[in-house]
C-alpha positions in Angstrom: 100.9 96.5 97.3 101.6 99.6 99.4 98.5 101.1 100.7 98.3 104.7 100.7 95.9 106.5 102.9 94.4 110.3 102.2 92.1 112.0 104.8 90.0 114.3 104.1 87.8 116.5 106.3 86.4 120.1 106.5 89.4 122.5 105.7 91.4 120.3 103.6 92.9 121.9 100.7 92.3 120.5 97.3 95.2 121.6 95.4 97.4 119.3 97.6 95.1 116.2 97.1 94.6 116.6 94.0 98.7 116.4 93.6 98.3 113.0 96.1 95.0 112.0 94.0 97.2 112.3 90.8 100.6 110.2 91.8 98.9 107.4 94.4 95.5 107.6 92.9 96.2 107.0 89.2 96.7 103.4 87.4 100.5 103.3 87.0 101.4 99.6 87.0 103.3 100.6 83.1 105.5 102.4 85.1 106.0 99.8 88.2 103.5 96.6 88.7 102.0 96.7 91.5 101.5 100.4 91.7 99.6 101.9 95.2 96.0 100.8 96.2 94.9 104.4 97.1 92.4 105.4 99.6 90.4 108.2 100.4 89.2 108.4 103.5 87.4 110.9 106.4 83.7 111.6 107.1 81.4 111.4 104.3 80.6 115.3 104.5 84.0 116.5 104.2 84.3 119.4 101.7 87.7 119.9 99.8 88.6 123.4 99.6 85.6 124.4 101.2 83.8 124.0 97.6 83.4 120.2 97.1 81.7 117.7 98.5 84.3 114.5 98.9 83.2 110.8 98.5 84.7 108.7 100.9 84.4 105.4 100.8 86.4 104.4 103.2 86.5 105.8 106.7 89.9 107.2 109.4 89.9 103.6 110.5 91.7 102.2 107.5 94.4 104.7 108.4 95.0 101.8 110.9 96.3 99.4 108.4 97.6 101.8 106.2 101.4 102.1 104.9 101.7 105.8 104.1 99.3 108.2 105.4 99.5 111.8 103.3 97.7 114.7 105.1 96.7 117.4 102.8 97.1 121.3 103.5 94.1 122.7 105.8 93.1 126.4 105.2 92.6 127.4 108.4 95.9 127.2 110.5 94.9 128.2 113.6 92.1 125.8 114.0 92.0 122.8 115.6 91.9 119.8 113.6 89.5 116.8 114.4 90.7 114.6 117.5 89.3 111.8 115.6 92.0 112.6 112.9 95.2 113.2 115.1 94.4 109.8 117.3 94.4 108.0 114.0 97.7 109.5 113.2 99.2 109.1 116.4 97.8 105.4 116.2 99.4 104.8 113.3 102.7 106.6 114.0 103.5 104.4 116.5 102.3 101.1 114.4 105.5 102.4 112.3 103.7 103.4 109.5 105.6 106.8 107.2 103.3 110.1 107.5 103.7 112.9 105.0 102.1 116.2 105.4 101.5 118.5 102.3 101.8 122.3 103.0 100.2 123.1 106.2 99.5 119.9 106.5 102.5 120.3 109.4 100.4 121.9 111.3 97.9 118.9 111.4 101.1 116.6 112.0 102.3 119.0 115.1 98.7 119.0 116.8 99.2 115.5 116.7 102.8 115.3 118.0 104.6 114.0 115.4 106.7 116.8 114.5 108.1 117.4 118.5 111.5 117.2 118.0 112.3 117.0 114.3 112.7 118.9 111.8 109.8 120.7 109.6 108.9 122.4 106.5 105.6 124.4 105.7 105.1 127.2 103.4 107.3 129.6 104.0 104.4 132.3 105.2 103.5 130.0 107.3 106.8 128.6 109.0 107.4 131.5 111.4 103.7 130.9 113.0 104.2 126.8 113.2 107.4 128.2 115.0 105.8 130.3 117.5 102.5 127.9 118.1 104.5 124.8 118.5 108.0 125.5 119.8 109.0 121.8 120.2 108.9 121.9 116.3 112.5 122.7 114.7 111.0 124.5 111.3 113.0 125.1 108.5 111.6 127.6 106.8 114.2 127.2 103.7 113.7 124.2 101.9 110.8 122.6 99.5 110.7 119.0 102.1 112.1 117.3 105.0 112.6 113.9 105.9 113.2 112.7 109.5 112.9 108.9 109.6 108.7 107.9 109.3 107.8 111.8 109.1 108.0 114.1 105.6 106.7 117.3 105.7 106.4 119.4 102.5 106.6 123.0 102.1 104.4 124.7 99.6 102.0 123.6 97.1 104.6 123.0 94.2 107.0 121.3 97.0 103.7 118.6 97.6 104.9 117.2 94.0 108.3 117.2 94.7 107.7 114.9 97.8 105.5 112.7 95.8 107.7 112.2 93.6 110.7 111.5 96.4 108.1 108.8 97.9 108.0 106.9 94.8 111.6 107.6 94.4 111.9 105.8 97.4 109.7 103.3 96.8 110.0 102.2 93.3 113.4 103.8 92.2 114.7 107.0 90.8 114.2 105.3 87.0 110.4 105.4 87.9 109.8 108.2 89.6 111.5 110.3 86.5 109.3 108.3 84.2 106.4 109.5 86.6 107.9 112.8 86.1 108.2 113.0 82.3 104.9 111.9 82.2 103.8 114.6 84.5 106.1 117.2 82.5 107.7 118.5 86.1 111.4 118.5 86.8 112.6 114.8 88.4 114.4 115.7 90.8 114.4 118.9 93.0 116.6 118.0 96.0 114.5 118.5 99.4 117.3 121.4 100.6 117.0 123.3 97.8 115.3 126.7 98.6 111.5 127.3 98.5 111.7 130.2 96.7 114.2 132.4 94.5 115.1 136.0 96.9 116.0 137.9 93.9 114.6 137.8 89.8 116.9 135.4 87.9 118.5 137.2 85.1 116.7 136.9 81.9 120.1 135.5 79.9 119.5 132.5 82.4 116.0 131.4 81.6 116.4 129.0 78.5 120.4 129.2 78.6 120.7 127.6 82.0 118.1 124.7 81.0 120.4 124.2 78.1 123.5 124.0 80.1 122.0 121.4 82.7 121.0 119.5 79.6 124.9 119.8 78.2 126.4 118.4 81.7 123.8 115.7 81.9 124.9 114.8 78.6 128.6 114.9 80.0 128.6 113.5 83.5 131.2 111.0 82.8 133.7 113.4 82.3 135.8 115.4 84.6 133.6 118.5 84.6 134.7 121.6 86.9 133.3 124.5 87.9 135.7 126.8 84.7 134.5 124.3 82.2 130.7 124.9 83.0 131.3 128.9 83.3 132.9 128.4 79.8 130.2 126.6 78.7 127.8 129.1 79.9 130.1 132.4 78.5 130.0 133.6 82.4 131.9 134.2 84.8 132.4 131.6 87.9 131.2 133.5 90.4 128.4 134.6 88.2 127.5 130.8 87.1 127.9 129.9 91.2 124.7 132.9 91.5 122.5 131.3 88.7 123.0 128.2 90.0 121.9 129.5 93.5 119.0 131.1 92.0 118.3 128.4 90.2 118.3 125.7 92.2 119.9 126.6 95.3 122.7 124.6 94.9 126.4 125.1 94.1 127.6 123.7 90.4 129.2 121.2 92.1 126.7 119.8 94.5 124.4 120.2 91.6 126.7 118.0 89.2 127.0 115.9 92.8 123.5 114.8 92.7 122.9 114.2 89.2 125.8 112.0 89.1 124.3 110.0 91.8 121.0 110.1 90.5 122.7 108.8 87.3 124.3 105.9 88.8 120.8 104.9 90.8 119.2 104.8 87.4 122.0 102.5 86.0 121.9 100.4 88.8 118.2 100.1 88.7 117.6 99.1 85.1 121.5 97.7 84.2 123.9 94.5 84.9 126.4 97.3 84.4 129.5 96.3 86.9 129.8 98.3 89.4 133.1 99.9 88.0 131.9 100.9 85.0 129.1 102.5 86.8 131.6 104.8 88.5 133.0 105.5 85.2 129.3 106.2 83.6 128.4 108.3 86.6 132.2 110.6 86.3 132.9 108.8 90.0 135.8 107.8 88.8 136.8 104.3 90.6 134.2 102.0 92.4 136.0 103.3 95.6 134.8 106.6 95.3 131.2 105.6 94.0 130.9 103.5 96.9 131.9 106.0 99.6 129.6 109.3 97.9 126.7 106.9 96.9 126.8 105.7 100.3 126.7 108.9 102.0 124.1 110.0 99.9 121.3 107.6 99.3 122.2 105.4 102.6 123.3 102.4 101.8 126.1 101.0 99.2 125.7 100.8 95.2 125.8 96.6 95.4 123.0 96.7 98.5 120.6 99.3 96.3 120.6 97.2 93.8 119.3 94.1 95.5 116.9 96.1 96.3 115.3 97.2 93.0 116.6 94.6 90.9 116.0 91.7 93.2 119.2 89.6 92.2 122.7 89.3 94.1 125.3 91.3 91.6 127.1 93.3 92.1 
């Protein structure tokens, strides 16, 4: 079972726990048996929020055995946070375990060194002053996560539940984590470079209308979709459609369509004996060639090896 370790201390954010509370914390083994063993942990005095008072049972020390330390937002940036906390997660950085900050929890990771060198997301009013007070830090400012190897960083408070839900993705499978999803009524996927946040109002004929259309190519990945067929679909223009989309998700329609299709063929060859070919076919890749070569690229290792992995037999 995959411990996962939370601390907590004075200037913690609750919203952010709450969000690590709710997908570690919970009883899922319906969804994937075993689930996480979840642990809170900090000095006994620690206030969430700066309202309540936190139990915790356990304390920093059993970061030192942990698999997955998550580091909750802190409301005062420009504070130092305890040395007690950033040994632990140096300790356990180098012990190999993964470390994900929530928010400005980067800034907890960058007093601790983690983030020197790599890439990092915080809250997008925050990201310029993580910049300037940690320079060593590359910070993207324009995406909702990052991950660079053992280190995640989120960026604001919604983005906390989309890298949640990328941990279990990772851990369990993307069939799971949109089953975690649908239960949590949140989107299942929201890729970690998509923007933080939309620059300009979406149109009001997009609202309803685009959740339709993503709903009409889901239904439709197997077939060879283009960019005119979905701006038919949509009764816009191509250049308009490329702007919702933008706004919307910021993606193109056809990295979009990309990354459902490859979600698509995860979830088949997750929860199917499906060959491989007519996963390609299922997933509108085409040949197994091609799904081998884009799945690859994308999730890191080939269709026949990710399945091993989550369905613990040798087909392929």
């Amino acid at each position: 079972m995959t411990l996962v370790a939370m601390p907590v201390y004075d200037g913690a954010m609750l919203f952010e726990a709450a969000i690590a509370m709710e997908i570690f914390g919970e009883d899922r083994v319906h969804l994937a048996d075993p689930w996480y063993e979840f642990a809170v942990c900090g000095p006994r005095d620690a206030r969430l929020g700066g309202l309540l008072r936190v139990d915790t049972p356990h304390g920093l020390d059993i970061i030192g055995r942990a698999d997955t330390v998550i580091v909750p937002s802190c409301d005062d940036i420009e504070a130092d946070p305890p040395g007690e906390l950033l040994d632990a997660l140096r300790d356990a950085h180098r012990r190999g375990a993964r470390i994900a900050s929530l928010c400005t929890g980067a800034f907890v990771l960058a007093a601790a060194g983690l983030l020197d060198g790599r890439e990092a997301a915080t809250h997008w009013l925050h990201a310029a002053r993580l910049a300037e007070r940690y320079p060593h830090v590359r910070v993207n400012a324009d995406v909702l996560y990052t991950h660079d190897g053992q280190i995640l960083t989120a960026a604001g408070k919604a983005a906390a539940l989309d890298l949640s839900l990328h941990l279990v993705r990772l851990d369990h499978g993307a069939a799971v984590a949109n089953a975690l999803a649908r239960v949590l009524v949140v989107p299942p996927h929201r890729a970690g470079g998509q923007a933080q946040y939309i620059a300009a109002p979406v149109p009001a004929r997009s609202g309803d209308g685009f959740t339709a259309l993503q709903d009409w190519i889901l239904d439709r990945l197997h077939e060879p979709l283009t960019v005119q067929d979905l701006a038919d679909r949509a009764g816009m223009s191509t250049r308009h459609l490329a702007r919702v989309f933008q706004q919307n998700t910021g993606l193109t329609p056809l990295r979009w369509l990309h990354v459902q299709r490859i979600r698509r063929a995860q979830e088949l060859l997750e929860t199917t004996d499906t060959p491989i070919e007519r996963i390609a076919v299922h997933a509108g890749m085409g040949t197994a060639t091609t799904l081998r070569r884009h799945f690859s690229r994308a999730v890191g290792v080939p269709p026949d090896t990710y399945r091993r992995t989550f369905r613990g037999d040798n087909d392929s």
